[in-house]
ZAZA-774479 format. One line per field, with one value per residue (C-alpha): residue number from 1; residue in three letters; x negated, y, z. Coordinates in Angstrom, 2 decimals, always signed. Last residue first. Layout:
BEGIN
num: c(NUM / ...)
residuo: c(Ala / ...)
X: c(X / ...)
Y: c(Y / ...)
Z: c(Z / ...)
This chain:
BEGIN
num: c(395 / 394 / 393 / 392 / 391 / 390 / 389 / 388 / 387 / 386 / 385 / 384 / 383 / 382 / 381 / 380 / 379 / 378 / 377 / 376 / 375 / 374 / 373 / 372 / 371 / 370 / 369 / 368 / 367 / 366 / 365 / 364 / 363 / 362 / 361 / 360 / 359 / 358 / 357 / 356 / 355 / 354 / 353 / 352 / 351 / 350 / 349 / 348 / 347 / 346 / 345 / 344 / 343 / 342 / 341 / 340 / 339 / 338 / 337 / 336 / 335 / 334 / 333 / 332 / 331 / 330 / 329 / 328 / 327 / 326 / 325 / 324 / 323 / 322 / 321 / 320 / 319 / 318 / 317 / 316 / 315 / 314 / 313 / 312 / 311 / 310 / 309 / 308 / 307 / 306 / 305 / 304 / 303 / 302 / 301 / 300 / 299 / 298 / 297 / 296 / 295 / 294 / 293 / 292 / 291 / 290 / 289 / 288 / 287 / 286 / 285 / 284 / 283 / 282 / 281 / 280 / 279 / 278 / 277 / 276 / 275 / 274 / 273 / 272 / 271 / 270 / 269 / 268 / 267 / 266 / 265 / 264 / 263 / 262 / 261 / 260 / 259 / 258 / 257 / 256 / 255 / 254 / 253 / 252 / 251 / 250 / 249 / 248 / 247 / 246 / 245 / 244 / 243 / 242 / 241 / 240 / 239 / 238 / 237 / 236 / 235 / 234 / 233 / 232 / 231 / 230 / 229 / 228 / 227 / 226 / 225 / 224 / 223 / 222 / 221 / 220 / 219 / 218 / 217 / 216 / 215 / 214 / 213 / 212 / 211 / 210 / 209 / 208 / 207 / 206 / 205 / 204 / 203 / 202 / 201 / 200 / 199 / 198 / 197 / 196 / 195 / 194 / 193 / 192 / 191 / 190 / 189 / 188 / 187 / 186 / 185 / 184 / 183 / 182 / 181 / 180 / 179 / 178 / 177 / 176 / 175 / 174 / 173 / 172 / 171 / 170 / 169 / 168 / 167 / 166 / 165 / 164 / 163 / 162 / 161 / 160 / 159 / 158 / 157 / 156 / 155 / 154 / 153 / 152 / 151 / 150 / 149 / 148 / 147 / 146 / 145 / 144 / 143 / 142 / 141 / 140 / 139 / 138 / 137 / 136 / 135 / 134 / 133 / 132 / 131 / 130 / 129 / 128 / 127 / 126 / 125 / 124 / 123 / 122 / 121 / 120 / 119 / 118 / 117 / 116 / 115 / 114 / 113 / 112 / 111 / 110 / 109 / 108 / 107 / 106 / 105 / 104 / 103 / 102 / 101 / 100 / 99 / 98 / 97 / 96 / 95 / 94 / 93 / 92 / 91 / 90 / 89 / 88 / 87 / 86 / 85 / 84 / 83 / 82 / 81 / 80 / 79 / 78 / 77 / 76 / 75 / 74 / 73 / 72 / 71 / 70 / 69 / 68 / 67 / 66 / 65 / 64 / 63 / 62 / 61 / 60 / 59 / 58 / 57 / 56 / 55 / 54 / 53 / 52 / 51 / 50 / 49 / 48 / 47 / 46 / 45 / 44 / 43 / 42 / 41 / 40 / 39 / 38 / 37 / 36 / 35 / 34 / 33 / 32 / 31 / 30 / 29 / 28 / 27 / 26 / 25 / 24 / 23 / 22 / 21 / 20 / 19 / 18 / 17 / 16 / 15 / 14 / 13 / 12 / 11 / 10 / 9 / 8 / 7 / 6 / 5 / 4 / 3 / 2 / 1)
residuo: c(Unk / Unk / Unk / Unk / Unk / Unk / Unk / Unk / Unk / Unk / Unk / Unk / Unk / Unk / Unk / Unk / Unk / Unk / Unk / Unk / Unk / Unk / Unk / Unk / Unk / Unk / Unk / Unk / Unk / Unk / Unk / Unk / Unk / Unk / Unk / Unk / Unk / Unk / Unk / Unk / Unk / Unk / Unk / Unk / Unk / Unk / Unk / Unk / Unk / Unk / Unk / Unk / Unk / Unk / Unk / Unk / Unk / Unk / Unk / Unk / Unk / Unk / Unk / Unk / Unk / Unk / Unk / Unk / Unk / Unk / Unk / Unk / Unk / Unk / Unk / Unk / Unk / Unk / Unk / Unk / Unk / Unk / Unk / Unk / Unk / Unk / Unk / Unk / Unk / Unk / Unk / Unk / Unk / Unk / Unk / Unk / Unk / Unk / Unk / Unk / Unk / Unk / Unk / Unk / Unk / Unk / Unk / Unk / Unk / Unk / Unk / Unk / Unk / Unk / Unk / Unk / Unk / Unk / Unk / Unk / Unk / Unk / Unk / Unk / Unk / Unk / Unk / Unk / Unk / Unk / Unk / Unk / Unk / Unk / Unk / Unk / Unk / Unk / Unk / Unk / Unk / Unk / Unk / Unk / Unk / Unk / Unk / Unk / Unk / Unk / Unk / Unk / Unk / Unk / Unk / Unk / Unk / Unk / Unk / Unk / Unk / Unk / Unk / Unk / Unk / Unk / Unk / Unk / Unk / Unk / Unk / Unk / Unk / Unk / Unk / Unk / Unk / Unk / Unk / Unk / Unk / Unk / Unk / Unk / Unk / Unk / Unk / Unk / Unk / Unk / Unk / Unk / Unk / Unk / Unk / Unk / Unk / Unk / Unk / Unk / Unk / Unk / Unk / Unk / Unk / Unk / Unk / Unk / Unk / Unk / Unk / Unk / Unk / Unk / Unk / Unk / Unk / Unk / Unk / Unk / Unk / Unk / Unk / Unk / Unk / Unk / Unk / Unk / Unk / Unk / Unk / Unk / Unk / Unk / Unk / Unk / Unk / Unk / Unk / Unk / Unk / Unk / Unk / Unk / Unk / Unk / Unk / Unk / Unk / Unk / Unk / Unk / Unk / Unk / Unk / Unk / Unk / Unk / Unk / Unk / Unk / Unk / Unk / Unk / Unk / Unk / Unk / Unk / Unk / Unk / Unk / Unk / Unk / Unk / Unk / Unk / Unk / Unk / Unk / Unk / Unk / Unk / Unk / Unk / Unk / Unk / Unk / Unk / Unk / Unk / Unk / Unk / Unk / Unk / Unk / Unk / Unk / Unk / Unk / Unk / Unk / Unk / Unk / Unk / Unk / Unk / Unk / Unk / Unk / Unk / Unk / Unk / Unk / Unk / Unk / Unk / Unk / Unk / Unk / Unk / Unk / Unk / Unk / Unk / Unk / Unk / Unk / Unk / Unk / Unk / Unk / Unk / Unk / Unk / Unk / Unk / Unk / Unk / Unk / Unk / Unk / Unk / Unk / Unk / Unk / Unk / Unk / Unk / Unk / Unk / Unk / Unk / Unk / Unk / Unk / Unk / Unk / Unk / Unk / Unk / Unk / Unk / Unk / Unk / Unk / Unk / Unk / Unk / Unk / Unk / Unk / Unk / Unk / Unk / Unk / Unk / Unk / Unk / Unk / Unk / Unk / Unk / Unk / Unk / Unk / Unk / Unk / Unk / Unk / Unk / Unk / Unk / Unk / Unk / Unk)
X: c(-7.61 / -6.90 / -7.76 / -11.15 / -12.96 / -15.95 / -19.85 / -21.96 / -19.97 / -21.58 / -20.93 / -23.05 / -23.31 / -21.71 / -20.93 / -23.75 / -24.39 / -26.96 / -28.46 / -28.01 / -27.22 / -24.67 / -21.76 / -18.50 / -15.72 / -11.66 / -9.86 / -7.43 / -3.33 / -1.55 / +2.12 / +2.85 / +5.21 / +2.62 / -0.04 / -2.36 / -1.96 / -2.56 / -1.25 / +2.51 / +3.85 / +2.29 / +5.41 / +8.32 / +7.13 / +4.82 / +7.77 / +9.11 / +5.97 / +4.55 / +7.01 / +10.20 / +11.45 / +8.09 / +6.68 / +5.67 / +1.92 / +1.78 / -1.34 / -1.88 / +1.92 / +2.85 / +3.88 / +0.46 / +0.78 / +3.83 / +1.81 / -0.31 / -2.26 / -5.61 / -7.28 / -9.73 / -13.38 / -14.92 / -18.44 / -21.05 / -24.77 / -27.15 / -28.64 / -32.34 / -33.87 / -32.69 / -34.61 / -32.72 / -31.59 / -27.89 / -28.02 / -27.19 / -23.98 / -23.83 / -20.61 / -19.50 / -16.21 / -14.46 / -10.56 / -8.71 / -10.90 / -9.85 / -6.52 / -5.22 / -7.54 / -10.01 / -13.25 / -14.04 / -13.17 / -14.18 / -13.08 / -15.25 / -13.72 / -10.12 / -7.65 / -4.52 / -3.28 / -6.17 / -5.32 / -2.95 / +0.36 / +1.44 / +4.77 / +6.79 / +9.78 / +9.19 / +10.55 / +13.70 / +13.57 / +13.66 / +13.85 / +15.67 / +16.31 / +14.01 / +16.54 / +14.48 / +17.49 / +20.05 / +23.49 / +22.81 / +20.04 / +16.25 / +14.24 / +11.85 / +11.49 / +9.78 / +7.59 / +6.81 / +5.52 / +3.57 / +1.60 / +0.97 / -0.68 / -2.64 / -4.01 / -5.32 / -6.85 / -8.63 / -9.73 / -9.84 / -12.24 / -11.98 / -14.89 / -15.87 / -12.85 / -9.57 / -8.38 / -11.27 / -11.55 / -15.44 / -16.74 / -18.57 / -19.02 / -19.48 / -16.54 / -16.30 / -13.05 / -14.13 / -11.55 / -8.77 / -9.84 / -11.56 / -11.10 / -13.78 / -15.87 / -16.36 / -19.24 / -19.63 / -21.43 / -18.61 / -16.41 / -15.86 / -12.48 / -10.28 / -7.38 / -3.68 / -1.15 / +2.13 / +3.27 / +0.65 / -0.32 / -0.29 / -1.85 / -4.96 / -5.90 / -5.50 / -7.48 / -10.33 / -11.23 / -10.26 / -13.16 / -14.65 / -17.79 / -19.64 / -19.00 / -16.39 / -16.21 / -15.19 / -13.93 / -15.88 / -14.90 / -14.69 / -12.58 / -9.76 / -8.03 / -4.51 / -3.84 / -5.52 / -5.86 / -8.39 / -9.56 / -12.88 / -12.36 / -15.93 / -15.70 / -18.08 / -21.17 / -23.29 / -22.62 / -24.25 / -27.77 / -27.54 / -27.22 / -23.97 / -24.37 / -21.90 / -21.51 / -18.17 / -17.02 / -13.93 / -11.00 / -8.06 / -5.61 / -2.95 / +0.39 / +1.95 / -0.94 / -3.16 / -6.31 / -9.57 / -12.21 / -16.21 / -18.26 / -21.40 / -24.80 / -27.57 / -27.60 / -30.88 / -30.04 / -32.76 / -31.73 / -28.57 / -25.57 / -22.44 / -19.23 / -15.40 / -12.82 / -9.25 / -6.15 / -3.50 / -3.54 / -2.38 / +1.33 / +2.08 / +2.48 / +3.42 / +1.89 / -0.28 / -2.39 / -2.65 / -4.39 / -2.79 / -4.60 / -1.38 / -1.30 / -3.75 / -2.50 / -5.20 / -6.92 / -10.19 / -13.31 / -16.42 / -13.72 / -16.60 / -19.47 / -21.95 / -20.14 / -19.40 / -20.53 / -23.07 / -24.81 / -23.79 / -25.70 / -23.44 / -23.39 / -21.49 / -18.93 / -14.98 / -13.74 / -10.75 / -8.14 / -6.86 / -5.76 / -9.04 / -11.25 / -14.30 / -12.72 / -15.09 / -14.53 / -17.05 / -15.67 / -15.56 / -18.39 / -18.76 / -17.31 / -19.01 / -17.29 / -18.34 / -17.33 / -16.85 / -18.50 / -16.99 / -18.19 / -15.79 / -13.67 / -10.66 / -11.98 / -14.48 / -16.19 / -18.98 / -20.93 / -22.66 / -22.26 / -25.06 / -28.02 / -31.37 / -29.65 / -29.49 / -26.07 / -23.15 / -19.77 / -16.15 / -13.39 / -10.87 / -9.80 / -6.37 / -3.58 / -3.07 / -5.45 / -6.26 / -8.47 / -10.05 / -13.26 / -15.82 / -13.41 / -10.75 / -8.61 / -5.69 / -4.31 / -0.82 / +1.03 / -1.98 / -2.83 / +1.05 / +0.59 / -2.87 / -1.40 / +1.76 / -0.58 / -3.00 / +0.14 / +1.59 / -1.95 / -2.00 / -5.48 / -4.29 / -2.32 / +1.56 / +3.60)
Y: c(+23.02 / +26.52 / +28.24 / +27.31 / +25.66 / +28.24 / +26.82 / +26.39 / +26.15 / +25.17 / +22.30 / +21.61 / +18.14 / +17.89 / +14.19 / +13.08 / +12.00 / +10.47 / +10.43 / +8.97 / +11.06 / +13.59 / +12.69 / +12.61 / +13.62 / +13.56 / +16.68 / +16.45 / +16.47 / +16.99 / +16.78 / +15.36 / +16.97 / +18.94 / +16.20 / +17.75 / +21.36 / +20.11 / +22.37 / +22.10 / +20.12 / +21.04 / +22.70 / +20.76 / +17.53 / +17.57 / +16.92 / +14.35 / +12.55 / +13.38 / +11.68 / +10.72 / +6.94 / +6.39 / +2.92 / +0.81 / -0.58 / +0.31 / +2.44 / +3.16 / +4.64 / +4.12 / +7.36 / +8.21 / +5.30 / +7.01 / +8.59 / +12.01 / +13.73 / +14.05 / +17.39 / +16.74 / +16.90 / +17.93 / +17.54 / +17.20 / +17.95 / +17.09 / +19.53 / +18.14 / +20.77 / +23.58 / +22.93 / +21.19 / +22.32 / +22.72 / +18.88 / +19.05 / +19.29 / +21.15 / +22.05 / +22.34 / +23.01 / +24.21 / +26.32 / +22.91 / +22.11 / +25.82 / +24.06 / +25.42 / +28.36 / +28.88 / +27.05 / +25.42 / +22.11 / +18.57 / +15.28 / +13.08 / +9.68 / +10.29 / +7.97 / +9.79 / +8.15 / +8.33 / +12.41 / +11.11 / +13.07 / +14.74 / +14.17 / +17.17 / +17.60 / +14.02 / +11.69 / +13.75 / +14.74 / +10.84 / +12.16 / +10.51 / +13.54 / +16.84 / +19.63 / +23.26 / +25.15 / +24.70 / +22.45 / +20.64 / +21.71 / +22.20 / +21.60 / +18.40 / +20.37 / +22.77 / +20.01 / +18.54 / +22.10 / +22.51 / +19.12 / +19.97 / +22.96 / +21.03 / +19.01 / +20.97 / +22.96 / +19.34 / +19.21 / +16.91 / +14.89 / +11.64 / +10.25 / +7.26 / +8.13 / +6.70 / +4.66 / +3.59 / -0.77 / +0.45 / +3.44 / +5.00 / +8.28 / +9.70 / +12.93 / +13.86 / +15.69 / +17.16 / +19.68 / +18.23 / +14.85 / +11.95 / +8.50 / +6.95 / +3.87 / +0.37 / -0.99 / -4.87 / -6.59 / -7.93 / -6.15 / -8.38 / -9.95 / -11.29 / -13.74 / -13.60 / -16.05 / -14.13 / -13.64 / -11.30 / -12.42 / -16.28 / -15.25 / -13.45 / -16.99 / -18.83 / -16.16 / -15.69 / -19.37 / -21.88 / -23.32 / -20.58 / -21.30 / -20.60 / -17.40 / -17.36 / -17.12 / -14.28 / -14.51 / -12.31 / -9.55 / -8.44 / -5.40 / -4.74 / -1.17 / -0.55 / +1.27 / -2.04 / -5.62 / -7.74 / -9.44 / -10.61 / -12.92 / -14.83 / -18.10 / -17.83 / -20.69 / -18.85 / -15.66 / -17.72 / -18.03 / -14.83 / -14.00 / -12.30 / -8.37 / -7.93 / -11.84 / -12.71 / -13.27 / -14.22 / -12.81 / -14.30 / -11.82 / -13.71 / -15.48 / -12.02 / -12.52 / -9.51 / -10.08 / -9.22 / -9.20 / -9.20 / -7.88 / -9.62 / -8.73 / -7.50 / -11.17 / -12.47 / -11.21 / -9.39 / -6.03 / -6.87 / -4.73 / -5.45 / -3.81 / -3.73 / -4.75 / -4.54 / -5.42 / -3.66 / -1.21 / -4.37 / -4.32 / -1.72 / -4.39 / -2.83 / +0.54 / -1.04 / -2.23 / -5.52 / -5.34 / -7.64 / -10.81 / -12.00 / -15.60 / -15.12 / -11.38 / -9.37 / -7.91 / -5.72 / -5.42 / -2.63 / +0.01 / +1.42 / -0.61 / +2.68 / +6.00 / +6.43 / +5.40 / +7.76 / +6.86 / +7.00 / +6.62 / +7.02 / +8.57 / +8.61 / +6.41 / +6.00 / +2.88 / +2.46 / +0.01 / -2.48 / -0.39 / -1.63 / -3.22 / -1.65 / +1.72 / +3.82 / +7.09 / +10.50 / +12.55 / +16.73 / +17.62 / +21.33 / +24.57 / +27.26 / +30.98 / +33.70 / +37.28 / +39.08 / +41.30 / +43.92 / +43.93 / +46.04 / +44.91 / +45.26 / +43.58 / +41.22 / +38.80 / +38.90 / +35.69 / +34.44 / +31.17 / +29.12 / +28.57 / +28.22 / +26.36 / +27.71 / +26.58 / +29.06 / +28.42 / +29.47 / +32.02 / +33.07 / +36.60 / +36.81 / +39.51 / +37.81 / +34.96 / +34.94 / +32.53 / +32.91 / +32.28 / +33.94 / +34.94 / +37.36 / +39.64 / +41.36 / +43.96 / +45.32 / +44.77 / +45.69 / +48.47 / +50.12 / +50.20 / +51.55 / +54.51 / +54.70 / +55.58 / +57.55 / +60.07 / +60.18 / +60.91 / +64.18 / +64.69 / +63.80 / +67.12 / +66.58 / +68.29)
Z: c(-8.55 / -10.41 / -7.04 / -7.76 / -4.73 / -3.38 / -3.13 / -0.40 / +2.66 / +5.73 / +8.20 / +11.22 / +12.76 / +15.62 / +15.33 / +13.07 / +9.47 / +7.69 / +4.92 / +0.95 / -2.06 / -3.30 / -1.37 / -2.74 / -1.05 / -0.92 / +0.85 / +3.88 / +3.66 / +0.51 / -0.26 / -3.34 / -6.32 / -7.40 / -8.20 / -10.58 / -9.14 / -5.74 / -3.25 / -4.90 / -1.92 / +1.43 / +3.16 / +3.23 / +2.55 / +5.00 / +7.51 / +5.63 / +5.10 / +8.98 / +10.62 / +8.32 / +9.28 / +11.70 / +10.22 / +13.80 / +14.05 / +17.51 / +18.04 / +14.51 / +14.00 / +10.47 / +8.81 / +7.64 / +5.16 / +3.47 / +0.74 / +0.44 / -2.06 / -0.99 / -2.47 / -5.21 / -6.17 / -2.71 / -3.27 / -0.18 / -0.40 / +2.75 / +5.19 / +6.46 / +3.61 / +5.85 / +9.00 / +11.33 / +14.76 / +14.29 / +11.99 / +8.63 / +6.23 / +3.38 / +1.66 / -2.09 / -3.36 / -0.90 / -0.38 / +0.54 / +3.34 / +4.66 / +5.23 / +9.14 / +9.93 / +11.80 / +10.25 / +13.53 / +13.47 / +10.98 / +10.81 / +8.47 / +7.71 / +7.50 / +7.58 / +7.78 / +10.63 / +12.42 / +13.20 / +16.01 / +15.90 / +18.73 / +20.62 / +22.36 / +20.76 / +18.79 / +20.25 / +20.68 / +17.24 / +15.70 / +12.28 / +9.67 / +7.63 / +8.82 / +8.99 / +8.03 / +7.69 / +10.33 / +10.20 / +13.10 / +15.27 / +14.19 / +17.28 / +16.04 / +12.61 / +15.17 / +17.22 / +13.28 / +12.24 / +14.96 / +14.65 / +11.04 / +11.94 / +14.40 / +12.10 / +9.79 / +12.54 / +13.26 / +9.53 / +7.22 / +4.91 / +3.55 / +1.79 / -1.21 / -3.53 / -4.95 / -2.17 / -1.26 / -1.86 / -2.93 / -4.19 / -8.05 / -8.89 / -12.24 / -12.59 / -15.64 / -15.52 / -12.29 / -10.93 / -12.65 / -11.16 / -12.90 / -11.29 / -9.45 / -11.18 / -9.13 / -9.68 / -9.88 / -7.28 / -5.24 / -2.27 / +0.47 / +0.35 / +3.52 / +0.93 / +1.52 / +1.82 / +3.27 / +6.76 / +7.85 / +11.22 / +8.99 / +6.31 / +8.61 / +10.17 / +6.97 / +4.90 / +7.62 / +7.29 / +10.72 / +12.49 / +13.98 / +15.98 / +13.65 / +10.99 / +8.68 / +4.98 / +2.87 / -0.55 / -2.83 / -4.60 / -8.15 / -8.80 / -11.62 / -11.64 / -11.89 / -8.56 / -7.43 / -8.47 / -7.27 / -10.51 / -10.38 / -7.40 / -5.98 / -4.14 / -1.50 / -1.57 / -3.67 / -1.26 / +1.41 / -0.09 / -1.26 / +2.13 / +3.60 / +4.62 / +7.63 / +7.73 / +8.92 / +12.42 / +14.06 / +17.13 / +17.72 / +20.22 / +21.90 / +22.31 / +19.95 / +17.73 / +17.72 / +15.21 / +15.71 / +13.46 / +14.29 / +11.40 / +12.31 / +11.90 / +9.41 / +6.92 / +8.39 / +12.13 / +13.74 / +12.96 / +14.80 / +14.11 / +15.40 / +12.95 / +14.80 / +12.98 / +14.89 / +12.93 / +14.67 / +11.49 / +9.62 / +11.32 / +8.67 / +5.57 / +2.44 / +3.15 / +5.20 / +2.45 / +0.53 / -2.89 / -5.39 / -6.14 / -7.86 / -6.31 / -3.20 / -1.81 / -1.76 / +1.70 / +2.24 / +2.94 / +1.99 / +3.23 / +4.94 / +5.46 / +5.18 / +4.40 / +1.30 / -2.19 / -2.81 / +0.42 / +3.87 / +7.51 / +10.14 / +13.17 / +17.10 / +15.63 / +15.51 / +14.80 / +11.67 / +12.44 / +9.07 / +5.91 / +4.10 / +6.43 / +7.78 / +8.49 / +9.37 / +11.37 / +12.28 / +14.83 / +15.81 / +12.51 / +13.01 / +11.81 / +13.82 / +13.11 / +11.23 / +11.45 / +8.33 / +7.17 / +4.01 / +0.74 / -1.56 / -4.76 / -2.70 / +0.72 / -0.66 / +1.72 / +3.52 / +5.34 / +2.03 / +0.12 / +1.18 / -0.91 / +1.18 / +4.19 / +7.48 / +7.45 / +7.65 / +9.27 / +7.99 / +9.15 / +6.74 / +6.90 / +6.94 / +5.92 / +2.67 / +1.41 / -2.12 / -3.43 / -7.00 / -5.69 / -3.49 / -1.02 / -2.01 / +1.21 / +0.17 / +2.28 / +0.98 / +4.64 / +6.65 / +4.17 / +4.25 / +8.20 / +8.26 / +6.19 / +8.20 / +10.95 / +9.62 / +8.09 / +11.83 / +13.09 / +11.09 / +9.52 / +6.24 / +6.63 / +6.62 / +3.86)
């Protein structure tokens, strides 16, 4: 029988531990053969840099994760812009999704899901501290004989909002909201609706969100949830993470070399376009955009994260709650630079390996994280992110 000292025994023993090394972070996570990289805040509370290497504290090293772009998407489906920093409060970040489109008889939300040529619709927010109602949200909107551009109020008067007719049943993943009909700044002389009917091709109202508060779902993770957004989806933030990203970019450039007959055939995909294409993170709609965890889907493992500026001092760093991963729809299939639905790119291709992330919708495939913030701030492109409390692996 070898001696323990025999270098034949060490190395079948380091062997059998790379294979049957499990590494737990501070919640019911299991991640096999990897240690997952994540930044710490200087903040009085962050989850420590170790993790537990069976049942023992071992370091880890730490990497940087950092906010890469911040993005607000004025109008609800229309083009998001991407900003240097944003102020937010508990409903999001500020003048995002505060608009959006409903069909005139039914009052039915419009997104691009129904109409994809909407992500060529460009709003772009101009402040003016000077200006009695904060600025203009300036539209455009591509015709094919040319791009019409208008204004509406960023923050109408109340003086002006008696004047707006006000709709208290915009209808939405079967939720009522008030909103107001928007009006259009001099010189126009044509009413957001009519202009934006006829790009669309159906009659359709430009809403600003009304007075009334608009409650978040529960999610399994937060059954009683209290937050409150606007035309979101389902929650004020989007988060997701450039190695997210880039995971799902290699799995689309090797569903895009699948032959005939092979495991892994993507339906409907264009694989020739796609051999070498790259998906734009805008599709998903994200409003914070984050790098440096690591890995592809540490969003999915947190809870809790501050975020704060490098040289801040730890009360600066602001609370963040992930309730829920986002389960995905066909949205991110329409291509934001030319408003074209892709046939199977990146629902097809997410299909086959981010379904049954989210144990309350199993049958989705998730991309990203939904947010609530805990207060108001502001946020900043390279702002750093720390992780203050672990996701459950139940959620």
């Amino acid at each position: 029988m070898d001696s323990p000292a025999n270098p034949s025994v060490w190395l079948l023993t380091a062997v059998a531990l790379l294979f049957s090394a499990v590494f737990v972070v501070k919640s019911k996570y299991w991640l096999f053969g990897t240690i997952l990289s994540v930044s710490t805040l200087d903040t009085e509370d962050a989850v420590p840099d170790s993790y537990a290497f069976r049942q023992q504290e071992v370091a880890a090293k730490i990497g940087k994760v950092y906010v890469t772009k911040i993005l607000v998407h004025p109008i609800k489906s229309c083009r998001g812009t991407a900003v240097s920093e944003c102020r937010y409060t508990p409903i999001g970040l500020e003048n995002d999704r505060k608009w959006c489109i409903i069909e005139t008889n039914t009052h039915n939300v419009v997104t691009a899901r129904e109409v994809p040529k909407m992500v060529l619709v460009h709003p772009q927010l101009q402040y003016d501290a000077h200006s009695p109602y904060g600025g203009n949200l300036v539209i455009s909107v591509p015709f094919d004989s040319g791009t019409v551009k208008f204004c509406v109020p960023i923050d109408p008067t109340p003086e002006m909002l008696s004047d707006w007719p006000i709709v208290e049943d915009c209808h939405m993943w079967g939720a009522k909201i008030d909103g107001y009909v928007c009006q259009a700044l001099p010189p126009s002389s044509a009413s957001p609706s009519e202009i934006l009917s006829e790009y669309m091709g159906r009659h359709v109202f430009l809403i600003m969100k009304g007075p009334t508060l608009r409650p978040c779902p529960p999610s399994l993770a937060f059954p009683g949830l209290k937050a409150n957004t606007d035309f979101q989806d389902g929650y004020p933030l989007l988060f997701a993470s450039e190695e997210s990203l880039e995971e799902v970019d290699k799995a689309i450039r090797k569903a895009a070399h699948v032959g005939p007959g092979e495991p892994g055939k993507v339906g409907a995909m264009d694989q020739e376009r796609w051999k070498k294409g790259k998906i734009e993170m805008e599709r998903f709609r994200p409003n914070i955009v984050i790098k440096g965890a690591g890995i592809p889907f540490a969003e999915d493992m947190w809870q809790t994260v501050a975020i704060g500026p490098t040289d801040g001092q730890p009360k600066e760093s602001k609370t963040f709650t992930l309730v829920s991963k986002c389960a995905r729809c066909l949205l991110p299939n329409v291509d934001t630079r030319s408003g074209v639905r892709d046939a199977a790119v990146p629902y097809k291709v997410l299909m086959k390996f981010r379904t049954g992330v989210d144990p309350a919708n199993l049958t989705k495939p998730c991309f990203g994280c939904n947010g609530v913030p805990a207060g108001n701030g502001v946020i900043r492109v390279g702002d750093i992110v720390a992780v203050k409390e672990w996701a459950s692996a139940d959620y």
